[in-house]
C-alpha positions as CSV (number, residue, x, y, z in Angstrom):
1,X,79.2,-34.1,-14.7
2,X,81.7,-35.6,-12.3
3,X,84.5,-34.3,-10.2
4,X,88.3,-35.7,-10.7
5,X,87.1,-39.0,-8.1
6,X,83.9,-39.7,-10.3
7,X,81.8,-38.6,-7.9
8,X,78.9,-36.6,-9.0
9,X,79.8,-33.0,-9.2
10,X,77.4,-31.2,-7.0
11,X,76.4,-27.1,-8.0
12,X,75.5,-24.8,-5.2
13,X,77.9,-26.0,-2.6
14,X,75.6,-28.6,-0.6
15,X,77.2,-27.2,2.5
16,X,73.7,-27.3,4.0
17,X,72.6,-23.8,3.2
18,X,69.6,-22.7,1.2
19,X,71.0,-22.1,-2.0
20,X,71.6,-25.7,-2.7
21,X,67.8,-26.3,-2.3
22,X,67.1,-23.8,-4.4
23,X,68.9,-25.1,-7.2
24,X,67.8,-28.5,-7.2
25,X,64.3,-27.2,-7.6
26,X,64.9,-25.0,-10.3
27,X,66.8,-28.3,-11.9
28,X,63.9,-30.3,-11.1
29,X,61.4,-27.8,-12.5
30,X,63.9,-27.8,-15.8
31,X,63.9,-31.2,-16.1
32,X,59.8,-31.7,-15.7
33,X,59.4,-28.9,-18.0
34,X,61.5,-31.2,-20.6
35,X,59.6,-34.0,-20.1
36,X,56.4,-32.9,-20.3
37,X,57.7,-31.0,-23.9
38,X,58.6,-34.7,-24.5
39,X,55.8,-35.9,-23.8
40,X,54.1,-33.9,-25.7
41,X,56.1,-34.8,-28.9
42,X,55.7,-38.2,-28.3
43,X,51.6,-37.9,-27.9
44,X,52.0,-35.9,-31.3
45,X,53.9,-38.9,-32.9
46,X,51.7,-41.4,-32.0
47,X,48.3,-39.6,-32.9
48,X,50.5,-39.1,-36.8
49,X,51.2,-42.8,-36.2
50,X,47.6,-43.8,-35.8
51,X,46.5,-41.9,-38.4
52,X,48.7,-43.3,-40.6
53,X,47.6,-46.4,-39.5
54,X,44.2,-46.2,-40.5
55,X,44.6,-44.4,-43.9
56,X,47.0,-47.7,-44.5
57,X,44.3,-49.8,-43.6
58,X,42.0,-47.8,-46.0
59,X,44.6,-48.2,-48.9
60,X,45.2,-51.6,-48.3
61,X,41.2,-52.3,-48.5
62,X,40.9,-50.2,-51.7
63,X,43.4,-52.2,-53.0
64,X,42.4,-55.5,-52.4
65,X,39.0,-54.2,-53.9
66,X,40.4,-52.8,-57.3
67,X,42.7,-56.3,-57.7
68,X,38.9,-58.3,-56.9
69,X,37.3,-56.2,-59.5
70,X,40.2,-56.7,-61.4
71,X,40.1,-60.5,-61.2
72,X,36.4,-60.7,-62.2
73,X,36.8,-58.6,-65.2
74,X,39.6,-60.7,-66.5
75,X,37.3,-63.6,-66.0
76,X,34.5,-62.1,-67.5
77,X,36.5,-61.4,-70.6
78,X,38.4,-65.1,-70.9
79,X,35.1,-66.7,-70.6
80,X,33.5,-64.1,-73.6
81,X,36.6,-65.3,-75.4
82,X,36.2,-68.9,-74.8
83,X,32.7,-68.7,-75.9
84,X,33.4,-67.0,-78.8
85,X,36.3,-69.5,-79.8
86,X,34.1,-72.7,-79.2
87,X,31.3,-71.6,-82.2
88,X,31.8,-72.4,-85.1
89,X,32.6,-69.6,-87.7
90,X,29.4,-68.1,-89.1
């Protein structure tokens, strides 16, 4: 926050006696214990991140598996149908 002059607004007084030390490390300590919960969040995110990762690298694999066998089979069957429609009927 800011006083009426924009100046930073300063709890404790700052008039040089203890009590102004005192509450800039309980604000520091709050603010390290809110980045470190940060932190933590964000090491949680990223481990969901490269999980998901590699189980999309997995799918995608699968996939262009199934569409390989899936090209081969259609193959296999248009040339069993070619062959069949070049013999001459029994």
């Amino acid at each position: 926050m800011s006083g009426p002059n924009g100046d930073p607004h300063v709890l404790g007084g700052g008039s040089g006696d203890d009590g102004g030390d005192s509450f800039e490390e309980e604000e520091y300590a709050a603010i390290n214990s809110m980045l470190d919960q940060i932190n933590s969040c964000l090491d949680h995110l990223e481990e969901k991140n490269d999980h998901l990762h590699i189980c999309l690298k997995e799918l995608l694999e699968s996939n262009r598996q199934t569409r390989l066998e899936f090209q081969q089979q259609s193959k296999q069957l248009n040339t069993g149908a070619d062959v069949q429609g070049s013999q001459p009927p029994a």
